[in-house]
C-alpha positions as a Markdown table, in Angstrom:
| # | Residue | x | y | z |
|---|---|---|---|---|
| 1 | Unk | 26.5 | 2.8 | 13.8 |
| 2 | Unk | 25.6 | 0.3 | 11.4 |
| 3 | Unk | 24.4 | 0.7 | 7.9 |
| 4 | Unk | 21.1 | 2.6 | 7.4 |
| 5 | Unk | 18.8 | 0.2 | 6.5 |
| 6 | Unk | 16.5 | 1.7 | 3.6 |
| 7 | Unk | 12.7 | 3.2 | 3.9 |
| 8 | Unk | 12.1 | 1.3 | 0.6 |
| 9 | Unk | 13.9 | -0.2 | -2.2 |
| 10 | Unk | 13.2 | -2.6 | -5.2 |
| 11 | Unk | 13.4 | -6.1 | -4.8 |
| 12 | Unk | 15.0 | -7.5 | -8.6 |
| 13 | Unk | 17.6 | -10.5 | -8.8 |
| 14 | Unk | 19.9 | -11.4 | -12.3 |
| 15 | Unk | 17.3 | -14.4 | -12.9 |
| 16 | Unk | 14.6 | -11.3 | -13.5 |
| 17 | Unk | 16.4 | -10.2 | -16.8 |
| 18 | Unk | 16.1 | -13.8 | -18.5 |
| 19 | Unk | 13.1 | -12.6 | -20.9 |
| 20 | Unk | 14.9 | -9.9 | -21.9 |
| 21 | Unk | 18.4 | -11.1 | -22.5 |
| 22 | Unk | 17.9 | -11.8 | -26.3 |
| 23 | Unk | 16.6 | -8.4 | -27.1 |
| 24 | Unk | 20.2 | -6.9 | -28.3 |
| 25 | Unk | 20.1 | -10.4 | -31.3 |
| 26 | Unk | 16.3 | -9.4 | -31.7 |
| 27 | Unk | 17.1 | -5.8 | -32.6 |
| 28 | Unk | 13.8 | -4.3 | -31.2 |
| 29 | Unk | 12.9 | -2.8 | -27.5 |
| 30 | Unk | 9.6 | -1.4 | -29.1 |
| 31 | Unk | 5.9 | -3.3 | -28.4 |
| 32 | Unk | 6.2 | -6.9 | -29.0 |
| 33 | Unk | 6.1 | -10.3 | -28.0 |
| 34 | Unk | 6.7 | -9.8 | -24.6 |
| 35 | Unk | 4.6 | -6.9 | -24.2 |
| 36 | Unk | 1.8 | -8.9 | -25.8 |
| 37 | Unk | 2.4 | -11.9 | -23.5 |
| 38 | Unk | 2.4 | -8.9 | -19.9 |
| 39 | Unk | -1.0 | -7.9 | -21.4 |
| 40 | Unk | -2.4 | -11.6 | -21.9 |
| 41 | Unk | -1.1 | -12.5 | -18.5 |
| 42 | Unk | -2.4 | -9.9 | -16.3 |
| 43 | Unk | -5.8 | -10.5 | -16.8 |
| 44 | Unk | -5.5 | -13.8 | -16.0 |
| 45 | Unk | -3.3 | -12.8 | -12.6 |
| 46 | Unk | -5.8 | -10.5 | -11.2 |
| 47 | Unk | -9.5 | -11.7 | -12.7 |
| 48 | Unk | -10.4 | -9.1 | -15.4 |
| 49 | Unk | -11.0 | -9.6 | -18.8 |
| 50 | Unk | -8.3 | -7.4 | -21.0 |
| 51 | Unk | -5.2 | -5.2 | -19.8 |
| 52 | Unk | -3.6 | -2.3 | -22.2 |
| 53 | Unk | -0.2 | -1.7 | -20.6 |
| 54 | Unk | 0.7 | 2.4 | -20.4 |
| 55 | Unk | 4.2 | 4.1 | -19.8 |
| 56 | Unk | 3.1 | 4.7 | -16.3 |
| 57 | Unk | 0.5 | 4.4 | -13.8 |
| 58 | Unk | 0.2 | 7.8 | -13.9 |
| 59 | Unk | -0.9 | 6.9 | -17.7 |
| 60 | Unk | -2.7 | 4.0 | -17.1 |
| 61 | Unk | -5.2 | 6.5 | -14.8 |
| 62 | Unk | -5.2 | 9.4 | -17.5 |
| 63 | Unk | -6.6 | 6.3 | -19.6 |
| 64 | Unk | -9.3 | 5.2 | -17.4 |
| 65 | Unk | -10.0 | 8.9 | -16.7 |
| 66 | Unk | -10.5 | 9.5 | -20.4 |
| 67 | Unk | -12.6 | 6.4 | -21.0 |
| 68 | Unk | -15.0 | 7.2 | -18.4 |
| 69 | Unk | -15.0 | 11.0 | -19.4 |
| 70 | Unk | -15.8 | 10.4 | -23.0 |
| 71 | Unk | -18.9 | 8.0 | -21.7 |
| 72 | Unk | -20.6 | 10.6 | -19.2 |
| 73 | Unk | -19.4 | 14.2 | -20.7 |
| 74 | Unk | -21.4 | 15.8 | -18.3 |
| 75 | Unk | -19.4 | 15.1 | -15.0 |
| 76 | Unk | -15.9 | 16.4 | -14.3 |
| 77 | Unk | -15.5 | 16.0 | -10.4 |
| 78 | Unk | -13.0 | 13.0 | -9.3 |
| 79 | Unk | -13.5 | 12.0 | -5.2 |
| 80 | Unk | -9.9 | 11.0 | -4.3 |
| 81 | Unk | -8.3 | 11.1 | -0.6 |
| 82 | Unk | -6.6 | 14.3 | 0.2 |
| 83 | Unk | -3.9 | 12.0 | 1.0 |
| 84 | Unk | -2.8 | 11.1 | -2.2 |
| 85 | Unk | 0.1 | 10.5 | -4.4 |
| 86 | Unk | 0.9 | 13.9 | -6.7 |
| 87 | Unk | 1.0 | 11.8 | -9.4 |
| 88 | Unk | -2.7 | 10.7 | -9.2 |
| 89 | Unk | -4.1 | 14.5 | -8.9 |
| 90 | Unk | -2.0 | 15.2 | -12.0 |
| 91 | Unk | -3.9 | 12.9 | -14.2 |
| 92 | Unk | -7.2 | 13.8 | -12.7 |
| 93 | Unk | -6.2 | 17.8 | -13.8 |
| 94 | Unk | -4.3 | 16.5 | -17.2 |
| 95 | Unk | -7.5 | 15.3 | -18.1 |
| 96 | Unk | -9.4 | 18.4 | -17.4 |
| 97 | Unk | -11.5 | 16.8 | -14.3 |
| 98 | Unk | -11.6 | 18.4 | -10.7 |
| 99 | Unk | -10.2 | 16.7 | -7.6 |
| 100 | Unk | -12.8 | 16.5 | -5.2 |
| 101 | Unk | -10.3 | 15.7 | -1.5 |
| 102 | Unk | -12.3 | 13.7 | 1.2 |
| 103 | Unk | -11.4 | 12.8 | 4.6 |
| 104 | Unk | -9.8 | 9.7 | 5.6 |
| 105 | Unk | -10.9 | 7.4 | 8.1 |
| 106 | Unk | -10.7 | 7.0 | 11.8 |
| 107 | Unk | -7.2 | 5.0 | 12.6 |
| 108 | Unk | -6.2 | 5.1 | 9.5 |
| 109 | Unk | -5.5 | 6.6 | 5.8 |
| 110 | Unk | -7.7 | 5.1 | 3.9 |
| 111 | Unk | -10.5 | 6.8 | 2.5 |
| 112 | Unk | -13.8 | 7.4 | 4.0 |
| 113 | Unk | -16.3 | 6.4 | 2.6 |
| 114 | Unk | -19.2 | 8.3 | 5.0 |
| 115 | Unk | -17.5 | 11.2 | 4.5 |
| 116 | Unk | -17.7 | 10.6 | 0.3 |
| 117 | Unk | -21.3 | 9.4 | 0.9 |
| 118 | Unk | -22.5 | 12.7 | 2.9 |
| 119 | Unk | -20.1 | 15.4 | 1.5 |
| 120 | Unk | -18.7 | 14.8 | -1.4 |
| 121 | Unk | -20.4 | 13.2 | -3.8 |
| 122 | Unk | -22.7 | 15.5 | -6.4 |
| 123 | Unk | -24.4 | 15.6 | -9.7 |
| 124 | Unk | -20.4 | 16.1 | -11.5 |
| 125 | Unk | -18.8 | 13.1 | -9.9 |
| 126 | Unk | -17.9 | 11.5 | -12.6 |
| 127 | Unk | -15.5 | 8.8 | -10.6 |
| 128 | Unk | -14.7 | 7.7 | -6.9 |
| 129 | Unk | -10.9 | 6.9 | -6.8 |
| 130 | Unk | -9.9 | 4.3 | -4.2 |
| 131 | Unk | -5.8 | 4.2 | -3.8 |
| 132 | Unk | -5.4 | 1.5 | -1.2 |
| 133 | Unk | -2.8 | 3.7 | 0.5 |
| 134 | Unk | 0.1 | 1.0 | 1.7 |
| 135 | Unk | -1.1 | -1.7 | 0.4 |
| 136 | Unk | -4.4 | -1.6 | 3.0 |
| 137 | Unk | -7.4 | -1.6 | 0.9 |
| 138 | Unk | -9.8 | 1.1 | 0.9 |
| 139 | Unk | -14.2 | 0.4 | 1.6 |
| 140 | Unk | -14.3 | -0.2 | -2.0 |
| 141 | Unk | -17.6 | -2.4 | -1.5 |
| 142 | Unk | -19.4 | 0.4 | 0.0 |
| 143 | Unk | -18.0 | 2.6 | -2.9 |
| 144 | Unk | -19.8 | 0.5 | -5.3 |
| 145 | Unk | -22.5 | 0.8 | -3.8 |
| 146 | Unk | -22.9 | 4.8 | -4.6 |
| 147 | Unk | -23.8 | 4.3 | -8.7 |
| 148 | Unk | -20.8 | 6.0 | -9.6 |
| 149 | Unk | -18.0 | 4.5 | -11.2 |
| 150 | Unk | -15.5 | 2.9 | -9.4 |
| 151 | Unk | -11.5 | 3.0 | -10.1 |
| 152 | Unk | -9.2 | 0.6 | -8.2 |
| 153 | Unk | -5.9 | 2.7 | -8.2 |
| 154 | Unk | -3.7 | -0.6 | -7.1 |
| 155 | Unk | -0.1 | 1.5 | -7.7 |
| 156 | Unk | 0.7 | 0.6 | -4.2 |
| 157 | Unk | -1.8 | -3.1 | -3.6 |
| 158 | Unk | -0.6 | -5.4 | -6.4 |
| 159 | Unk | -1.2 | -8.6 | -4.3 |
| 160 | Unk | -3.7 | -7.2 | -2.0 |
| 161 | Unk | -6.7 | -9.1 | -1.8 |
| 162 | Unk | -10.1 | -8.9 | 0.0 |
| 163 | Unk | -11.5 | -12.1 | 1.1 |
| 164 | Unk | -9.2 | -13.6 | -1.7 |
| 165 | Unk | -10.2 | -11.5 | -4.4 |
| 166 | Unk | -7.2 | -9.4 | -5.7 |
| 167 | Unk | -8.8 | -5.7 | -5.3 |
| 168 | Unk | -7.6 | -5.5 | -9.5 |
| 169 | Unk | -10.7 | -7.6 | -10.0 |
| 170 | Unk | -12.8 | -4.8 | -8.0 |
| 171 | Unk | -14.4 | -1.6 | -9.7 |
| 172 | Unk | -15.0 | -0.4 | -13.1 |
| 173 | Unk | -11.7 | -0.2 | -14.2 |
| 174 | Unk | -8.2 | -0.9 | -12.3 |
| 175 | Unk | -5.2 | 0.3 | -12.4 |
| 176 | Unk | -1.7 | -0.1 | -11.3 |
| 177 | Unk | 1.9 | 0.7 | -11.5 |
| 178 | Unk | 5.3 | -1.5 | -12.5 |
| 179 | Unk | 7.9 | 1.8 | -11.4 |
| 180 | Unk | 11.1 | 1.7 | -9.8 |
| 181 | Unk | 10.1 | 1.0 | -6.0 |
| 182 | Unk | 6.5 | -0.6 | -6.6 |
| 183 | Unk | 5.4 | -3.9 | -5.8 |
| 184 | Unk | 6.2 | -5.9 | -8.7 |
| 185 | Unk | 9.0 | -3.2 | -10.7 |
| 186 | Unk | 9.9 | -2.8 | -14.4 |
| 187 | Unk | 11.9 | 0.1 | -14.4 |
| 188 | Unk | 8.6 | 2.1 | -15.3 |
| 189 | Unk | 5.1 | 1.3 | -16.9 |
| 190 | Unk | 1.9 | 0.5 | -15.8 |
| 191 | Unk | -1.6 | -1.3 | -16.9 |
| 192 | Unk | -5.2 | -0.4 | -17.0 |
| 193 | Unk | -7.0 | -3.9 | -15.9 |
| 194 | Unk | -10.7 | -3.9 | -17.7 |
| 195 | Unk | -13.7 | -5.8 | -18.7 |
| 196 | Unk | -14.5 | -6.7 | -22.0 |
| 197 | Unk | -16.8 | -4.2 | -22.9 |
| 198 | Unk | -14.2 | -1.3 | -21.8 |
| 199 | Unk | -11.0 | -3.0 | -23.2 |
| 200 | Unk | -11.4 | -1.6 | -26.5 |
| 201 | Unk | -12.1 | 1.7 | -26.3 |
| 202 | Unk | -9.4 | 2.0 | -23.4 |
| 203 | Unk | -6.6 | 0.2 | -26.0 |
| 204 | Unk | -7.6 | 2.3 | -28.7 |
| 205 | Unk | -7.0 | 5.5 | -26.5 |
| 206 | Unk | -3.7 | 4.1 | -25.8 |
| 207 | Unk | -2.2 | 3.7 | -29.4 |
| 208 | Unk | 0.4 | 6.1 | -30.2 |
| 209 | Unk | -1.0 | 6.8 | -33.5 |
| 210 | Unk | -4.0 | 5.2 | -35.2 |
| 211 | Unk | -4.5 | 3.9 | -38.9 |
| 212 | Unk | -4.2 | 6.4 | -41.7 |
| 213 | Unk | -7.5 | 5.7 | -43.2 |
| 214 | Unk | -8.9 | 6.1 | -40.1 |
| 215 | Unk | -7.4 | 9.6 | -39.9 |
| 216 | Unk | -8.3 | 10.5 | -43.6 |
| 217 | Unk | -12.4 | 9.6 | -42.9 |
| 218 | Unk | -12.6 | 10.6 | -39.3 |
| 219 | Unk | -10.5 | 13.7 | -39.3 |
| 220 | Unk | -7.5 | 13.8 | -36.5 |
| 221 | Unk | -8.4 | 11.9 | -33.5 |
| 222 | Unk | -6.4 | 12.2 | -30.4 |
| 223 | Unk | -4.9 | 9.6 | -28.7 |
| 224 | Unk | -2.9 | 9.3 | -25.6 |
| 225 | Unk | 0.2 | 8.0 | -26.8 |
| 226 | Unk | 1.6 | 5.1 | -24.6 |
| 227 | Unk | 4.6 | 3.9 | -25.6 |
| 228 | Unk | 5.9 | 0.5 | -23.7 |
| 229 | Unk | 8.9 | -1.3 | -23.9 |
| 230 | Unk | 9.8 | -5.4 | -24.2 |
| 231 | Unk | 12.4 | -4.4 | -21.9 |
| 232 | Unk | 10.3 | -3.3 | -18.8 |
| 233 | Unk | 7.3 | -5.6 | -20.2 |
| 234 | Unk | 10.3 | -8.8 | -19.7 |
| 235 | Unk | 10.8 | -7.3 | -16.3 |
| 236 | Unk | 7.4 | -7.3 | -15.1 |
| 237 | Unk | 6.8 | -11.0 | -16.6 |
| 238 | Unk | 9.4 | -12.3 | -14.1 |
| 239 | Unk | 8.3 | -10.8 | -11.6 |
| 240 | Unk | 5.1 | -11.8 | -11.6 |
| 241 | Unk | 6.4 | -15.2 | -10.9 |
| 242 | Unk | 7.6 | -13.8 | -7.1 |
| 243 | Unk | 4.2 | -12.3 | -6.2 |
| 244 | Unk | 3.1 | -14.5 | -3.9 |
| 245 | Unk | 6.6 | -15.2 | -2.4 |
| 246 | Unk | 6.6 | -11.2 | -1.8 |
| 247 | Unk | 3.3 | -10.9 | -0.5 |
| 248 | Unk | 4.5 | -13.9 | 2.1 |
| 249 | Unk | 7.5 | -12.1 | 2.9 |
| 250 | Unk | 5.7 | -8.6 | 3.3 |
| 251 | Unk | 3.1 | -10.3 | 5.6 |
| 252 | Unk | 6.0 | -11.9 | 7.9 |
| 253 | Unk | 7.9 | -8.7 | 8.7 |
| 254 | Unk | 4.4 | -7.3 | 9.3 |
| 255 | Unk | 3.4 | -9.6 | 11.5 |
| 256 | Unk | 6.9 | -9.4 | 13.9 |
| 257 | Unk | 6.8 | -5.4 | 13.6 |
| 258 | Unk | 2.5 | -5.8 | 14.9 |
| 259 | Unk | 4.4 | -8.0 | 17.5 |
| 260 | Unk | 6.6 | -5.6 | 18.7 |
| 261 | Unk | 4.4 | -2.4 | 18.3 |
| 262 | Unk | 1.0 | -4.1 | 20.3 |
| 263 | Unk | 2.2 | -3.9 | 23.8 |
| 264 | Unk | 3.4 | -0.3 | 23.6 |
| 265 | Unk | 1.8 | 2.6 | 24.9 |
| 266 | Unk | 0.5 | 5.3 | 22.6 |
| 267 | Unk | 0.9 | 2.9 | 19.5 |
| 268 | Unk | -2.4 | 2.5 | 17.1 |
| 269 | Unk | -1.9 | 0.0 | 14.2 |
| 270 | Unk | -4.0 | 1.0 | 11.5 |
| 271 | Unk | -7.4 | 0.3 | 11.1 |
| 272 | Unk | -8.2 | -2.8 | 8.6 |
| 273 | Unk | -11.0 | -4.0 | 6.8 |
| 274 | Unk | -12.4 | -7.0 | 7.6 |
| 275 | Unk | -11.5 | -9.7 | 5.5 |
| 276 | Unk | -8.5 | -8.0 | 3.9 |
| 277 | Unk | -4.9 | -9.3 | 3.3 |
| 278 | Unk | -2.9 | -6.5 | 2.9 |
| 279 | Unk | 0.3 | -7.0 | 0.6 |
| 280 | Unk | 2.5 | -4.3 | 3.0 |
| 281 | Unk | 3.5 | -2.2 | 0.2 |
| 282 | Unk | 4.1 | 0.3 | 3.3 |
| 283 | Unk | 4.1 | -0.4 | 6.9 |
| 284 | Unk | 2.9 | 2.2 | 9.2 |
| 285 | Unk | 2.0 | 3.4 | 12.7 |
| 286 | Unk | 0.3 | 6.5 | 14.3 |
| 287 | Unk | 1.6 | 7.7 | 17.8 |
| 288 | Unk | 1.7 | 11.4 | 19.3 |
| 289 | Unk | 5.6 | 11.2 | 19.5 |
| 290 | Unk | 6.0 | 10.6 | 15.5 |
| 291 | Unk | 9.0 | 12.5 | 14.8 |
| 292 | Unk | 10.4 | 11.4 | 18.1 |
| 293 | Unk | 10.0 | 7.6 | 17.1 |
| 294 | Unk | 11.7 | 8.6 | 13.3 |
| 295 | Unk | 14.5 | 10.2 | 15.1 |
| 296 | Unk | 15.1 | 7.4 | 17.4 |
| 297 | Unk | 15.0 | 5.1 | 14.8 |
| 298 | Unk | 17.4 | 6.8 | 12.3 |
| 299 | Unk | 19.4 | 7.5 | 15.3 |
| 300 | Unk | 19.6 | 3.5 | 15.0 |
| 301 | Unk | 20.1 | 2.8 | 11.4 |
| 302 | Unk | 16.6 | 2.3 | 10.7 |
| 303 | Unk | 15.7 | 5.0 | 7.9 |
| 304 | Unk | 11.8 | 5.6 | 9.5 |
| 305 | Unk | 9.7 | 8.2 | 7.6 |
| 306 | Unk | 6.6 | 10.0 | 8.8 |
| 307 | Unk | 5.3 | 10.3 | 5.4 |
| 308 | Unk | 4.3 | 7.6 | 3.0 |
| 309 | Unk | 2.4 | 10.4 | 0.6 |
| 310 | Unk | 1.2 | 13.9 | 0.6 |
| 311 | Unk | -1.6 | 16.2 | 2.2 |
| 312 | Unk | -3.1 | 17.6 | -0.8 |
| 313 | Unk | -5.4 | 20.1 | 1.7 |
| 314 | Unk | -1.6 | 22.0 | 2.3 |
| 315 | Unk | -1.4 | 22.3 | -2.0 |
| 316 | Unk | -5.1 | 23.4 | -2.2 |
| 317 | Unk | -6.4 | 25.5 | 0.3 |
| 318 | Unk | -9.3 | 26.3 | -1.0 |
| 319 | Unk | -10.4 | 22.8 | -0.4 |
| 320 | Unk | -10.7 | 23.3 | 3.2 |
| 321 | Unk | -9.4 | 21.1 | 5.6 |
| 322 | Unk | -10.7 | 17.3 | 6.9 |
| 323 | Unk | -10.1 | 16.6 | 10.1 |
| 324 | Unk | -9.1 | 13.1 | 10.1 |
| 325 | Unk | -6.5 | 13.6 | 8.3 |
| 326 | Unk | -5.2 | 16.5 | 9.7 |
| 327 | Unk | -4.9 | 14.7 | 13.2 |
| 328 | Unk | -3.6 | 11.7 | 11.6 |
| 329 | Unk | -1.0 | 13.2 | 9.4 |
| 330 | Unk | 1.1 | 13.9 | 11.9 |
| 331 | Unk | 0.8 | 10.7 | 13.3 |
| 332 | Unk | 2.5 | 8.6 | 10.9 |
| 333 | Unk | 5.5 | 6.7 | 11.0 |
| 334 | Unk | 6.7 | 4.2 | 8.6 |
| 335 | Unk | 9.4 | 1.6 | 8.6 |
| 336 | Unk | 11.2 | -0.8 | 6.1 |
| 337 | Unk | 9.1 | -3.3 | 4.7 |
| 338 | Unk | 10.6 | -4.8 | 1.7 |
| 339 | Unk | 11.5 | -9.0 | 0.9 |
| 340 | Unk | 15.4 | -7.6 | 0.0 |
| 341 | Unk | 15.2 | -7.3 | 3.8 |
| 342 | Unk | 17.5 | -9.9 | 5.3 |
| 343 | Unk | 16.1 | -11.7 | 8.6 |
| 344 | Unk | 19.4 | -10.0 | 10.6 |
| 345 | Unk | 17.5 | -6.7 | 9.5 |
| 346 | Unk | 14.3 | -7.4 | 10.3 |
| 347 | Unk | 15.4 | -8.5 | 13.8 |
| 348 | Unk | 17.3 | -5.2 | 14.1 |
| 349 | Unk | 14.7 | -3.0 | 13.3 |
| 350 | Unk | 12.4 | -5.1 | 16.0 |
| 351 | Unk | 15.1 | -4.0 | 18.1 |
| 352 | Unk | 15.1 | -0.2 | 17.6 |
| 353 | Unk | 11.3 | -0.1 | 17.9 |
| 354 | Unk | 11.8 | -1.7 | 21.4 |
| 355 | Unk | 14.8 | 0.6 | 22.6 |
| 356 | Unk | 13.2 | 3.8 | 21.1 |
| 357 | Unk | 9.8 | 2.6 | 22.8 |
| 358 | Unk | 11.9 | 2.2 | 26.4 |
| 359 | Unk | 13.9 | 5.6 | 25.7 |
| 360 | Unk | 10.6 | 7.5 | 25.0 |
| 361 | Unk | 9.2 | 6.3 | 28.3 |
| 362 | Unk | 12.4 | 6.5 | 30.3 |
| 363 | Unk | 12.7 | 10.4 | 28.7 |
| 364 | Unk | 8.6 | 10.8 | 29.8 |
């Protein structure tokens, strides 16, 4: 058999290390120039007004979190999908908020938004958490439209747009994620994208220690500590020059696997919202026989998953369960989609999906 092809993997070349080749002659990995010039750019990449780069995206929501907490001290319940990074439910609970899980949507994983609408919001939500699961935006126009603040989690949509619009621009606040296998990768970090009036407080929050004076008149204030690097901040600089060139490359090998998958009975390809241009972070279909299409596959080199992130319903059962999801979970299978795919790749995963498609049928 030939070389498993890989679920995922980052996509970084030599040329990506050129703003940080000079850092051994500069002496200094700490916040600087570089890190100043990621936070300057980002804004300008995805239409806000300010960015405060974090050691994570899992720090860049406990910022946003905070920010919104310390403006409306009364609410301390978070609407999330119960299918949901763990990453983004530990920042909700480091920040001593609830996770409120609700249903996905029919077809597909995104959140629902009737189901946040009818059954989820109350007089504690203090935030509606849109995570864009894949790359496939969620409703988050009709999650505007509830008067509760909105946060675009973009960890896995950097490049994702909605009728043009990068969903960064959308929301109260935005975050997203530069980690080892995201869209655009530094190694680790992440950004909190704001508007003026929010960029402030939300850098503030994010200093690792503030002024003395400021500690001798105001007492000790706490802070959240992020520490960033002119290493990973170089990283992510080049690689915002190969967004778009990803996002193309994403949307090709989307396009031949929709190709393939169409014609075949018992596939359904997600459900998408109009106007939307996914950036493919994950590619994924649902079908009855899920863990006989990833065996199949792997049985053909093709590393297929039936998981691209976590039922949190199974970690908190006093939530209850939501029904969507809990058909659709099992339903899932994901493939390769990544631009360090080579076309001969591509073409041979196109090829498993139609001989695992045939054997299934020929089996039935």
């Amino acid at each position: 058999m030939s070389e498993l092809i890989r679920h995922s993997s980052s996509t970084v070349c030599s040329a990506d290390f050129r703003y940080v080749k000079n850092l051994a002659m500069r002496n200094y990995v700490g916040y600087g120039d570089l890190c100043k010039e990621l936070a300057r750019q980002l804004p300008k990449w995805f239409g806000r007004s300010g960015a405060v780069l974090t050691d994570s995206g899992e720090g860049a929501l406990m910022l946003a979190l905070q920010h919104l907490k310390s403006l409306n001290s009364g609410q301390s319940e978070v609407i999330v999908s119960a299918y949901v990074c763990p990453s983004v439910v530990n920042a909700i609970l480091a920040r001593g908020l609830r996770p409120v899980f609700a249903d996905v949507a029919a077809n597909s994983l995104n959140l629902d938004m009737g189901d946040v609408r009818d059954h989820r919001l109350t007089q504690q939500t203090l935030a509606v958490l849109c995570t864009h699961i894949g790359g496939l935006p969620d409703d988050i126009h009709a999650g505007m439209q509830f008067g509760i603040p909105v946060i675009s989690d973009c960890a896995q949509a950097l490049g994702t747009s909605i009728a043009g619009c990068s969903l960064l621009a959308f929301g109260d606040m935005a975050i997203t994620s530069f980690g080892p296998t995201k869209f655009l990768t530094g190694g680790l970090g992440g950004a909190v994208l704001c508007d003026e009036r929010d960029e402030g407080p939300v850098r503030r929050l994010a200093m690792p220690e503030l002024p003395v004076t400021e500690y001798q008149e105001q007492g000790f204030v706490q802070t959240l500590g992020q520490h960033v690097s002119e290493m990973n901040a170089g990283l992510v600089l080049a690689q915002l020059q190969h967004l778009q060139n990803f996002v193309l490359k994403r949307q090709r090998i989307a396009q031949k696997y929709d190709e393939a998958l169409r014609a075949i009975p018992g596939v359904t390809l997600p459900k998408m919202l109009a106007n939307a241009e996914p950036n493919w972070f994950r590619y994924y279909f649902f079908s009855d026989q899920a863990n006989e299409w990833q065996w199949r596959l792997q049985q053909s080199g093709v590393d297929a998953r039936t998981s691209i992130s976590h039922v949190m319903t199974d970690y908190f059962p006093n939530a209850g369960t939501r029904t969507e999801l809990a058909r659709q979970a099992r339903r899932v299978v994901s493939l390769p989609i990544y631009p360090g795919l080579t076309a001969a790749q591509v073409a041979r995963i196109v090829v498993a999906l139609q001989r695992s498609a045939s054997d299934q049928m020929g089996a039935a």
